[in-house]
NUVOLUM-691397 format. One record per residue (C-alpha): residue number from 0; residue in one letter; x, y, z. Coordinates in steps of 0.2 Angstrom, whole numbers. Last residue first. Example, Ala and Ser with C-alpha at 12.3 -4.5 7.8 and 13.67 -1.06 7.14 Angstrom:
! residues 2
1 | S | 68 | -5 | 36
0 | A | 62 | -22 | 39
This chain:
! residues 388
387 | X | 531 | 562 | 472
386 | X | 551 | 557 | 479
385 | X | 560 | 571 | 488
384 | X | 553 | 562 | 507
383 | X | 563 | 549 | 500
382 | X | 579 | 560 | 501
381 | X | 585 | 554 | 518
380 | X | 584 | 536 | 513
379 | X | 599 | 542 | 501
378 | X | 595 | 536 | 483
377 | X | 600 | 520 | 473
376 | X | 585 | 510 | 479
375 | X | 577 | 525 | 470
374 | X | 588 | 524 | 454
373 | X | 585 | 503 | 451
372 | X | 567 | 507 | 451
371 | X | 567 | 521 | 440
370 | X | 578 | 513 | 427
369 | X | 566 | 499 | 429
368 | X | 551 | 507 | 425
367 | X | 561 | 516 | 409
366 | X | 565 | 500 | 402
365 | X | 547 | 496 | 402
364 | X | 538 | 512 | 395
363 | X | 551 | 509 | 381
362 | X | 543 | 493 | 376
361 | X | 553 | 479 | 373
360 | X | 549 | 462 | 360
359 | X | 557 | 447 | 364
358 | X | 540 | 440 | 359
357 | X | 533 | 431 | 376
356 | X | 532 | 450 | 382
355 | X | 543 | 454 | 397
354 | X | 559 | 457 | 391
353 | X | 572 | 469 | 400
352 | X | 584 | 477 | 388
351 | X | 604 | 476 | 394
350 | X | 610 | 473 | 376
349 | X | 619 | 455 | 380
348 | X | 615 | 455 | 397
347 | X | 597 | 451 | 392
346 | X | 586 | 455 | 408
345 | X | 571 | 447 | 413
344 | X | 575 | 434 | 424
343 | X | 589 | 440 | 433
342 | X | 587 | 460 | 433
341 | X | 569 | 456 | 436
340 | X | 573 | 445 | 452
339 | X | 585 | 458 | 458
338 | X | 574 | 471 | 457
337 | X | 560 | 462 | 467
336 | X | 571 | 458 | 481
335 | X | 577 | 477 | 480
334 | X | 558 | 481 | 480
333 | X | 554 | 470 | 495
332 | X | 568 | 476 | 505
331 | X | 563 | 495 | 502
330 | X | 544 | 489 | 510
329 | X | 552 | 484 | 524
328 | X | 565 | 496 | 529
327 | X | 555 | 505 | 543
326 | X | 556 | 524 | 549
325 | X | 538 | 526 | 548
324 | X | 538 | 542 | 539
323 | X | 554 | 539 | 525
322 | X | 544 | 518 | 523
321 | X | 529 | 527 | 518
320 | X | 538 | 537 | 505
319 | X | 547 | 521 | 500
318 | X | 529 | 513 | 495
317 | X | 524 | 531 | 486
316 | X | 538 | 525 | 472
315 | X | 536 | 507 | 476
314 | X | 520 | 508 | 469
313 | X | 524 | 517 | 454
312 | X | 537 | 507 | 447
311 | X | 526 | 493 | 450
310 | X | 515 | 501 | 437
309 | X | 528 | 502 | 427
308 | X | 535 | 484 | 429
307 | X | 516 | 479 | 423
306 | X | 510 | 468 | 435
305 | X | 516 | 448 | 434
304 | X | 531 | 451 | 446
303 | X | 517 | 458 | 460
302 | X | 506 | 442 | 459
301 | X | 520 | 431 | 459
300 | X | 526 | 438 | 475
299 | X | 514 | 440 | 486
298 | X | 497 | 452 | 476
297 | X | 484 | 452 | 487
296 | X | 495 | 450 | 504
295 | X | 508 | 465 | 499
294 | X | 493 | 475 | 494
293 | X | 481 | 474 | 507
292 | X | 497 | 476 | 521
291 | X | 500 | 493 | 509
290 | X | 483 | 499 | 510
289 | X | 483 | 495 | 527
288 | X | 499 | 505 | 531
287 | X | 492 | 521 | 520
286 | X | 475 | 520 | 531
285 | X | 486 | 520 | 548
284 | X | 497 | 534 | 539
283 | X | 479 | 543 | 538
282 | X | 472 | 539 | 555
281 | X | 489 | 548 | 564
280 | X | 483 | 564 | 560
279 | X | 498 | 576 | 558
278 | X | 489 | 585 | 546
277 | X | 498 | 589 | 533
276 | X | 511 | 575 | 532
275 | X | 498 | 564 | 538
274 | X | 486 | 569 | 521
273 | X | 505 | 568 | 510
272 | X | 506 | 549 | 517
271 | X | 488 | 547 | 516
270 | X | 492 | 552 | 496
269 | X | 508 | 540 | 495
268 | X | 499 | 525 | 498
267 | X | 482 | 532 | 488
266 | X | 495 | 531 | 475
265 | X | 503 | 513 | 477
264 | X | 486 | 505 | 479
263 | X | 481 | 512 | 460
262 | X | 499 | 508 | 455
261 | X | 494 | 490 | 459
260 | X | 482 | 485 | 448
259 | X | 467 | 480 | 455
258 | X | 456 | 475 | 440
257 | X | 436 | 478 | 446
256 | X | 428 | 488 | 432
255 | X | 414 | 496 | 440
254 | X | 397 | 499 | 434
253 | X | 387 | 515 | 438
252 | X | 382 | 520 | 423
251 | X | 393 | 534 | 418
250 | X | 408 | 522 | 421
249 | X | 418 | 517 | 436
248 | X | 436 | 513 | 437
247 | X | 451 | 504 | 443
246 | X | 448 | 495 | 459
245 | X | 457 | 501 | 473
244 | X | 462 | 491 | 488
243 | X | 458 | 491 | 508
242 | X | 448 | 476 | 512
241 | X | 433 | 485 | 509
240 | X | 435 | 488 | 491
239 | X | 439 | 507 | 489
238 | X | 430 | 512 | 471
237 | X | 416 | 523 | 475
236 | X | 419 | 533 | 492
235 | X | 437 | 532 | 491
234 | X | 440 | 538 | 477
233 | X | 427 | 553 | 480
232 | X | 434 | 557 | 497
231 | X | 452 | 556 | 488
230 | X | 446 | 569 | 474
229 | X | 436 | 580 | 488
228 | X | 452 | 581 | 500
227 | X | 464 | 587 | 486
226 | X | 453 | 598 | 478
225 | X | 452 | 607 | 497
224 | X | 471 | 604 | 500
223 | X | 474 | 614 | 483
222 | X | 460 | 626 | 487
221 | X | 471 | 631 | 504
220 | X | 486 | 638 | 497
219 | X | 500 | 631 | 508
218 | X | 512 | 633 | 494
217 | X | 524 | 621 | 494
216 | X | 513 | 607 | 506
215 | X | 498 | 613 | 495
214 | X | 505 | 611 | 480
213 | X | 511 | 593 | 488
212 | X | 492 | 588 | 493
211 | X | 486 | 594 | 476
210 | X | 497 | 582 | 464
209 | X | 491 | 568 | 477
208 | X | 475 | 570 | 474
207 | X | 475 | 573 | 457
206 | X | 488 | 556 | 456
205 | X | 472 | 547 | 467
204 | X | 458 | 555 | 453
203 | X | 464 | 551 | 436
202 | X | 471 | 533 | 442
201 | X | 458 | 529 | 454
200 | X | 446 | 529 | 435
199 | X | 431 | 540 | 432
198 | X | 425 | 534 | 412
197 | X | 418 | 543 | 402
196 | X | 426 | 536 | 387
195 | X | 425 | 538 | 365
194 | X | 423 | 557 | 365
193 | X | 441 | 560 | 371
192 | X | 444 | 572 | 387
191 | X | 451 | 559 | 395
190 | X | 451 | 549 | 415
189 | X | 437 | 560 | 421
188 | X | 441 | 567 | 438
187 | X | 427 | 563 | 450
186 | X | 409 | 566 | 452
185 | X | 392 | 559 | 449
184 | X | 388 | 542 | 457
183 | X | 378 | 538 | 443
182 | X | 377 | 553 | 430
181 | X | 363 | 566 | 433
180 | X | 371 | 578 | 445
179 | X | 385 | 581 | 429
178 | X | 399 | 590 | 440
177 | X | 414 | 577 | 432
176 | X | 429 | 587 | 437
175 | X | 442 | 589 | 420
174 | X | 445 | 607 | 425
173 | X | 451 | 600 | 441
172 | X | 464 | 592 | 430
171 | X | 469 | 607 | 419
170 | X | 471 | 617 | 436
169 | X | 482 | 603 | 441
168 | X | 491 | 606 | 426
167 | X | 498 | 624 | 427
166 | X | 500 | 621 | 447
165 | X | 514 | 611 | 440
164 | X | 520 | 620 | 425
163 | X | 523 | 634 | 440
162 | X | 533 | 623 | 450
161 | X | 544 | 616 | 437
160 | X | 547 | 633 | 432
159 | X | 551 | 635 | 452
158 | X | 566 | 625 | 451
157 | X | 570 | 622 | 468
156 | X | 581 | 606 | 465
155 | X | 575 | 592 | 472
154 | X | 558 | 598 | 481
153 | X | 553 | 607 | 462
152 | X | 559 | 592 | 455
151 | X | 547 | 579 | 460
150 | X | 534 | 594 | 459
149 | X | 537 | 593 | 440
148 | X | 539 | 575 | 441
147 | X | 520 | 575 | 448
146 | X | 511 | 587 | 437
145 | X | 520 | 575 | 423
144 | X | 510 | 560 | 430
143 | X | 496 | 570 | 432
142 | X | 494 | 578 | 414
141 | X | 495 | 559 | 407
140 | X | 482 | 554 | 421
139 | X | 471 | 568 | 414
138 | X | 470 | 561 | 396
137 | X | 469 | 574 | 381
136 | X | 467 | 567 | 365
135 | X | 481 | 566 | 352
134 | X | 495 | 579 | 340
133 | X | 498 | 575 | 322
132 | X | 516 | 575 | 324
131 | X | 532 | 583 | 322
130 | X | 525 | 598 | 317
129 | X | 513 | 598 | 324
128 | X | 511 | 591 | 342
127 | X | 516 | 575 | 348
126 | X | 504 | 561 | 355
125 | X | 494 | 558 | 370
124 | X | 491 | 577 | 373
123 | X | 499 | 589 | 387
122 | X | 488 | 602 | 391
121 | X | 484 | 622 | 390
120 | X | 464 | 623 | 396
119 | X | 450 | 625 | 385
118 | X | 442 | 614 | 392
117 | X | 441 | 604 | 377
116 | X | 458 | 604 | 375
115 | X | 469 | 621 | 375
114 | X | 479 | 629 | 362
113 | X | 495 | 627 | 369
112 | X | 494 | 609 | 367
111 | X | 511 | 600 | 373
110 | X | 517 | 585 | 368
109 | X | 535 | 593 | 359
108 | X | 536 | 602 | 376
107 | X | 541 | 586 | 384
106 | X | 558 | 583 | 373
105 | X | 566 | 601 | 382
104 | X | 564 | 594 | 399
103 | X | 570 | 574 | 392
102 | X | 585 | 583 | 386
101 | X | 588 | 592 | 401
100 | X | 586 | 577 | 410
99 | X | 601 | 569 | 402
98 | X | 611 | 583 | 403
97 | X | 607 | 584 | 423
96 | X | 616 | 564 | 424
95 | X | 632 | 568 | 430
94 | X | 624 | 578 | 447
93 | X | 614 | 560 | 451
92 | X | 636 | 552 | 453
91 | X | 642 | 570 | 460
90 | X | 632 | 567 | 476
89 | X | 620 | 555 | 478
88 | X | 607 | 547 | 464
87 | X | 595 | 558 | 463
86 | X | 598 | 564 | 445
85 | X | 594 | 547 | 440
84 | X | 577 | 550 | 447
83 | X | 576 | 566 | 435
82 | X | 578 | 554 | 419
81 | X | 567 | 541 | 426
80 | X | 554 | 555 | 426
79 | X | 559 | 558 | 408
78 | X | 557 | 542 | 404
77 | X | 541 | 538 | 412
76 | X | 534 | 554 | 403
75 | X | 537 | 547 | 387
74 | X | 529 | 532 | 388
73 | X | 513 | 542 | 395
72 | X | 516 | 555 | 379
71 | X | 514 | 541 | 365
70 | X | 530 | 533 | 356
69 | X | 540 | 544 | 341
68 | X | 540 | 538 | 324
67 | X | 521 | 530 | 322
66 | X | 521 | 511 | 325
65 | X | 511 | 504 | 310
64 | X | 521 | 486 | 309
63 | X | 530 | 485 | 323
62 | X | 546 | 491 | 328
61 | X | 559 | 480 | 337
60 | X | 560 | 488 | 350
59 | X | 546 | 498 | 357
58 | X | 538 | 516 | 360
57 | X | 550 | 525 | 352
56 | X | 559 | 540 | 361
55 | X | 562 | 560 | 359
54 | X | 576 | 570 | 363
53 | X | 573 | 579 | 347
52 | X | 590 | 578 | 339
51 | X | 586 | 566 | 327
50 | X | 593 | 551 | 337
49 | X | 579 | 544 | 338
48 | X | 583 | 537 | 357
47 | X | 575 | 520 | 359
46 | X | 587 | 506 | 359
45 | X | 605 | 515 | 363
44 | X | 597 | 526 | 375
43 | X | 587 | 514 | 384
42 | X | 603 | 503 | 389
41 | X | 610 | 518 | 393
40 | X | 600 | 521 | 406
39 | X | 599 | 501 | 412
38 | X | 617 | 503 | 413
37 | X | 613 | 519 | 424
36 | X | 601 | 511 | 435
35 | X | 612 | 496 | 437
34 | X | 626 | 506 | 442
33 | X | 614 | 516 | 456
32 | X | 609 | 498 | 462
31 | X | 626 | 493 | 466
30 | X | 620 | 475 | 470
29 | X | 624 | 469 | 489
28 | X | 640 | 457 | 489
27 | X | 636 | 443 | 502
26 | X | 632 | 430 | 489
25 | X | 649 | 435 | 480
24 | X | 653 | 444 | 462
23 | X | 636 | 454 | 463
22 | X | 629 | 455 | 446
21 | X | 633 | 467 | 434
20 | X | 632 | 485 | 438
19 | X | 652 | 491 | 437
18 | X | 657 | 493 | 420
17 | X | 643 | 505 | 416
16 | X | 647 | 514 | 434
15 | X | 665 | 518 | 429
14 | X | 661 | 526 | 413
13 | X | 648 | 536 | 424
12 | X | 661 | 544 | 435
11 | X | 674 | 546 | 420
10 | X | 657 | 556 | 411
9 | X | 652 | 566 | 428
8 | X | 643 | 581 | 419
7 | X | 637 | 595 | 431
6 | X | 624 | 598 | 438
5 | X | 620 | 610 | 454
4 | X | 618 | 604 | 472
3 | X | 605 | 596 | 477
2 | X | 592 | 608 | 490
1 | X | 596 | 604 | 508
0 | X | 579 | 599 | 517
């Protein structure tokens, strides 16, 4: 695997995309999905950026009543990972698109807790740090999700800063391990550190998973494959419906909360991917393809388009790596079909925001999703196996 080449900025290159994403002029005429990606970029920088030199975002547009001045970490990290998938896109046209990432790099750091959380272990918190604000709690996933665009550009680049950051937070996450014997079903990555939830959810343990799986595939130390094995075991064990799916959590007492939302199918996707990668046992990409049948037929097509665009985001992330190991095209054909009916529906030409709430209103957490979407069906198939 050829690491990208080094980044540059593009500017004519990308002038040229902005006038070139609208719809296709004939039936025939495929979208120009990396166009739409960077349209649906700028879009996002024109709305949300601050513009006080931070790098930093608001969380939605227009402004509510009580919104603080920056949004909350999880927003932010789907920006700056939809930054880095822009920087995918082939050749010279991802290259024009490093300044934008490095903005989003630098932005990051203004979440992080150097001081530790409750497990005494550095961490990302829900809100910016003094001084720019009055810092949050520590959630797991959050850690994760940033774990996980670190390795994302670890594989892209070779950037072992990214690397180390990444090994950083998954020791965070271990450290967020439930070993209480007397809780129900005891075990698990807690979703937060904060006082007011115990809760175990697919969406702390799954990414965990998955964060440890490609450590292990960059480093081949064995403790990351042996966390990795013992959050998926867990997972599954406790909130796998039989049919294949993930519910989304289970509390101190046993109960489970039964929403399938369908980044928690995406992820276990993409981790028996990362388990067959590994292993070469054919069982696990048989799991990843029933989870994905499960999915497809749960959810059909108004199922899917009512999710949250950022959780979709996510599942046709780890969908697309299924599709690099099986040598199909299906699941890519769904997600362009899906793209194209959010760019039509949802999509207001005039200032290239995508609505979904029945108030106009966009959250940036939103515009970002489909940044990200619109980037991958923009990248060489022979680059999925670079997308975490």
């Amino acid at each position: 695997m050829a690491l990208r080449a080094g980044i540059v900025a593009v500017t004519p290159l990308l002038a040229a995309a902005l006038l070139t994403a609208g719809s296709p002029t004939t039936a025939e005429a495929a979208p120009d999905q990396a166009a739409r990606a960077e349209t649906t970029y700028a879009a996002l920088q024109r709305a949300f950026d601050v513009g006080d030199g931070t790098g930093l975002v608001r969380e939605q547009v227009p402004a509510a009543a009580g919104d603080n001045p920056y949004s909350y970490e999880w927003p932010f990290s789907q920006v700056h990972v939809a930054a880095l998938d822009l920087t995918g896109l082939p050749g010279a046209r991802g290259a024009a698109h490093g300044a934008d990432l490095a903005v989003r790099t630098k932005a990051q750091e203004a979440y992080w807790l150097s001081t530790g959380g409750t497990t005494g272990l550095p961490a990302y918190g829900s809100y910016v740090e003094p001084p720019l604000g009055q810092g949050g709690d520590v959630f797991y996933d959050d850690n994760e999700w940033v774990g996980l665009l670190d390795v994302q550009r670890s594989l892209m680049t070779g950037d072992q800063r990214s690397l180390t950051r990444a090994k950083q937070i998954f020791r965070l996450v271990v450290s967020g391990w439930d070993t209480d014997g007397s809780h129900a079903d005891p075990g698990g990555v807690f979703w937060t550190q904060a006082s007011w939830s115990q809760d175990r959810n697919t969406v702390s343990n799954m990414p965990g998973a998955l964060l440890g799986l490609r450590l292990y595939q960059a480093t081949h130390d064995p403790s990351y494959l042996t966390w990795a094995t013992r959050m998926y075991a867990w997972t599954n064990t406790h909130l796998q419906r039989p049919d294949g799916l993930y519910e989304d959590h289970l509390g101190l007492d046993g109960t489970v909360e039964p929403t399938v939302w369908s980044y928690n199918q995406g992820v276990p996707i993409g981790v028996n991917v990362a388990f067959y990668e590994v292993t070469k046992d054919r069982r696990y990409l048989r799991e990843a393809q029933r989870i994905a049948d499960a999915a497809e037929t749960y959810y059909g097509t108004a199922g899917l388009d009512a999710q949250p665009d950022f959780f979709n985001a996510i599942y046709f992330t780890n969908l697309l790596r299924l599709d690099a190991v099986t040598g199909s095209d299906h699941h890519r054909r769904v997600m362009a079909s899906y793209a194209q009916r959010m760019w039509t529906q949802h999509r207001d030409p005039a200032t290239g925001l995508f609505h979904f709430a029945a108030d106009g209103s966009t959250q940036v957490i939103e515009q970002a999703a489909m940044v990200r979407v619109y980037a991958m069906l923009g990248w060489d198939r022979a680059d999925w196996d670079e997308l975490v």
